[in-house]
C-alpha positions, 0 to 999 in steps of 0.5 A, a space after each residue: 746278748 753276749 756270750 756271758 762265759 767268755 766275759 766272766 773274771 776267775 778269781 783264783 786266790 782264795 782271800 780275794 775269792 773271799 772277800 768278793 763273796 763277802 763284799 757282794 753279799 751286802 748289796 742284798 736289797 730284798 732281805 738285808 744280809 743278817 746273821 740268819 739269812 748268810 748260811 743260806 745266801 752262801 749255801 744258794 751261791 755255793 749250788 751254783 759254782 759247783 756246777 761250774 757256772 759263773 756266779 754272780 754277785 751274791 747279793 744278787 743271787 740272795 735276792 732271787 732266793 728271798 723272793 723265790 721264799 718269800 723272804 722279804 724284810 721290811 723296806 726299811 731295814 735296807 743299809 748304805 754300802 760303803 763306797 758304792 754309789 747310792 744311786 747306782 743301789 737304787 738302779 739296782 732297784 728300779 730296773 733288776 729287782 723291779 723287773 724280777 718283781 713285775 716280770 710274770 715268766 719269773 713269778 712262774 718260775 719262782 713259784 714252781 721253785 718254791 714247791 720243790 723240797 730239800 736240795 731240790 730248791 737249791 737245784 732249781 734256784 740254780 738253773 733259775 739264776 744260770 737261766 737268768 744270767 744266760 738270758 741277759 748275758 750279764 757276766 759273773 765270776 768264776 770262784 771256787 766253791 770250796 771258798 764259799 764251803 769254809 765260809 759256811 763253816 764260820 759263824 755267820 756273826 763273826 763273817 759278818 762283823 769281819 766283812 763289815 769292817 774291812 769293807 769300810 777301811 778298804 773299800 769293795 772288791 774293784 770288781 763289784 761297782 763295774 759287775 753291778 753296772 753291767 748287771 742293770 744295763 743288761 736287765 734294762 734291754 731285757 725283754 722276759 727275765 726267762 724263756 718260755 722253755 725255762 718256765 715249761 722245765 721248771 714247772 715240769 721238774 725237768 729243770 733237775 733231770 740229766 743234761 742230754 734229757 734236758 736238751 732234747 726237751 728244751 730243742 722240742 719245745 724252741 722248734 714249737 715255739 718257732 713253728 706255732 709263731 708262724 702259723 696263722 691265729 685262726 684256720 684260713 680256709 678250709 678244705 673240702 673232703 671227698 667224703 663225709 663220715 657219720 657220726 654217732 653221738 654218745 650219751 656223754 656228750 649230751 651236756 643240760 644246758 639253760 638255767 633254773 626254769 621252775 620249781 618241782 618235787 623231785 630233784 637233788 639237794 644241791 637243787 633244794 630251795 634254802 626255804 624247806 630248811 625252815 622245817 627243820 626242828 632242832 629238838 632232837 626228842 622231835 623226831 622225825 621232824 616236819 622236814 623229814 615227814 616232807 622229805 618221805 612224802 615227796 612235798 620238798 621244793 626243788 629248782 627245776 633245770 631246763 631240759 633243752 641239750 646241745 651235742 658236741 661233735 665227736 672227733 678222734 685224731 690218731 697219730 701213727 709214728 712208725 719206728 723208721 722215724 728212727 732214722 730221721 734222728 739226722 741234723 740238715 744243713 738247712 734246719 736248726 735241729 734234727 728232723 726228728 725234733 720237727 716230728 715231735 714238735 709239730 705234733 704238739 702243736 697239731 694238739 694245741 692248734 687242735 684244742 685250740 681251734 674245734 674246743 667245743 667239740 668233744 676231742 681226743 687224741 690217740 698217739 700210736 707207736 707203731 711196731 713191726 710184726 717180725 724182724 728187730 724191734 725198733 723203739 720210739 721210747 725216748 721220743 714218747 718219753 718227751 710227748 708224754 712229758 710235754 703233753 701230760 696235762 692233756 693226758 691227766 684230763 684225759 683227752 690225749 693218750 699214748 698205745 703201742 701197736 702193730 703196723 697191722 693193727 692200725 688200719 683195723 684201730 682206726 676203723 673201730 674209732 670211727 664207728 663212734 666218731 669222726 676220725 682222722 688218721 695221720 701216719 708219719 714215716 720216713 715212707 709212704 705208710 697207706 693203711 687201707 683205711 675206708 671209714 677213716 679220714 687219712 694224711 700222710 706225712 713222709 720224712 725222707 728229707 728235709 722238707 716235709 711230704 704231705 698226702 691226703 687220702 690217696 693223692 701223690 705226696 707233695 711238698 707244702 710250700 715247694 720253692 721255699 725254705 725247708 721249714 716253710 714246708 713243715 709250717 705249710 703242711 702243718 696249717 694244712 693238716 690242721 685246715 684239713 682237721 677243721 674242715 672233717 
């Protein structure tokens, strides 16, 4: 990939801005350039050079928007452009649209686009076309934006008929062949047209958020996508503990399982055989009629369920961030982010590996900011703004959720899960945190350095992986946090 800003061409002059905007604007494939769809290609490109990103050619940014809303002409309508390459047109085709059309990160993308309201869409077709840019690092043109305002101001016919003509007599603008050029052959060595961080942003709305949130999120969730690559598919082994925990099993999580079994008179009409439909009787003067009369009397046929049950197996994870990981907001030498980035993002993948792994068991994650008793008060609010944020599917359907605590409250919290169930606590600090915990499951994960520190139960901290790169002990200590989450 290139660095697309370091190649991009500034056009300064306003008649050359002009005509290059114009000139490119022919090139749309998707939905041919028309006096009804010009306001709304210039005022696409117009959101993006007011952001200062290079801009490319607008024919190109028209084409996204069409497909982002759906609006595609017929194939037939598409035009010749004067002076350009018909076969150069038709690679355009092929390999950029053609990759846009079977590309399923930009099908997310361009969905999530399509939901947004007023200017919003606008907003996110930008971030989607920077991204895109970014990401093949096809160079654009740096134009200002006050050319693409005047040219919204003049009647799309007239900037039509006037574009036209001088396009025939002079040809394009000498830099439209070249960009489009350069526009297929970085789309051809181009794997997904988005990462999996812009698709996440767009689908999430984060894409339109403030740029220090954004870059926050977007470094959780490469760190996660870095750590979950290289964790194994499925548990390697599994540990065993010390000591076992009973677990009481609740009345929801007994589930009715097999098929219809035999018929009966008692059940819900849900269960009612469409035959007894036949005792209905459409004279309304007949009332009550015979199915009312079998209804009363208890003689209607209901399917019967098997009444055979399988149990899942209760399980609560609770996670203890204590407020000394605000000192772990450092960057290493020796990672890319700062540690607490790993924190975060390990989190998230303990929950999907969790979820991932024990999904026939009943699962339900509890992530704990832990607050001293006395003394100032230290937040993780922009940490837990992130977890929410990243994990807010896993908490509209209930199974993760988030409770501020005290330091002394921990231990008695965990107790009082593990009445019901079997819990695991992990406390994670930037010191060893040992709450007196008897019923409860516990690891330890320590933060003072680079690498992370792991203990189980009570056993001396250790690094996973010792010997190695900083990042290996946080994959290592994950897997084996994990392992240890198989095997309770």
């Amino acid at each position: 990939m290139t660095d697309s800003a370091s190649t991009a061409l500034e056009i300064r002059d306003p008649d050359e801005a002009r005509d290059w905007v114009l000139h490119a604007m022919w090139l749309q494939r998707v939905s041919p350039a028309r006096a009804g769809t010009v306001t709304r290609a210039l005022d696409w490109a117009r959101e993006i050079a007011a952001e200062g990103d290079p801009l490319p050619l607008v024919g190109f940014v028209a084409d996204v928007g069409n497909l982002c809303f759906d609006h595609v002409a017929d194939p037939s309508e598409k035009q010749a452009v004067p002076f350009v390459d018909p076969g150069l047109l038709l690679a355009y085709e092929d390999h950029v649209l053609g990759k846009l059309y079977a590309d399923q990160s930009f099908d997310r993308a361009s969905d999530a686009v399509a939901h947004y309201v007023d200017r919003d869409r606008g907003r996110g077709l930008r971030f989607l076309v920077d991204r895109f840019r970014e990401r093949s690092g096809m160079a654009g043109v740096h134009v200002n934006p006050a050319v693409l305002k005047s040219l919204m101001q003049e009647k799309p016919e007239e900037l039509l008929a006037t574009s036209w003509e001088r396009l025939v007599e002079d040809g394009p603008h000498p830099a439209i062949p070249g960009q489009l050029e350069q526009l297929v052959a970085a789309v051809r060595n181009l794997g997904d047209a988005l990462a999996p961080e812009d698709v996440f942003e767009l689908e999430h709305g984060t894409a339109l958020a403030e740029f220090g949130q954004r870059l926050a999120l977007r470094q959780v969730l490469r760190a996660a996508g870095v750590i979950e690559a290289r964790l194994p598919s499925r548990p390697a082994g599994i540990r065993q503990r010390r000591q076992e925990v009973a677990t009481r099993i609740l009345d929801e999580d007994a589930y009715p399982i097999g098929g219809f079994t035999s018929l009966s008179n008692k059940g819900t009409v849900e269960s009612l055989l469409h035959s007894q439909l036949a005792y209905m009787e459409t004279d309304e003067a007949e009332r009550p009629d015979l199915f009312e009369i079998k209804f009363v009397r208890d003689e209607l046929l209901y399917y019967s369920r098997d009444e055979n049950a399988f149990l899942r197996r209760r399980r609560t994870f609770l996670f203890a961030l204590y407020p000394e990981l605000a000192e772990s907001r450092v960057k290493d030498a020796s990672l890319d982010w700062q540690r607490i980035v790993y924190v975060v993002a390990s989190l998230v993948v303990a929950v999907r590996r969790t979820i991932e792994w024990l999904g026939d068991d009943s699962l339900v994650f509890e992530i704990l900011f832990v607050e001293e008793n006395t003394g100032p008060r230290v937040t993780l609010a922009d940490e837990r703004g992130l977890l929410e944020m990243i994990l807010r599917e896993q908490v509209a359907n209930g199974t993760v959720s988030f409770e501020s605590i005290t330091v002394d409250q921990v231990a008695e919290h965990a107790e009082e899960r593990a009445r019901a169930s079997t819990c695991h606590l992990v406390t994670c600090s930037t010191r060893d945190r040992v709450p007196a915990v008897e019923s409860a499951l516990l690891t330890r994960c320590v933060v003072s350095r680079p690498e992370l520190q792991v203990g189980f139960e009570t056993d001396e901290l250790a690094v996973p992986g010792e010997g190695s790169e900083p990042l290996e002990s946080w994959v290592v200590g994950l897997e084996r946090c994990l392992e240890d989450f198989v095997a309770s």
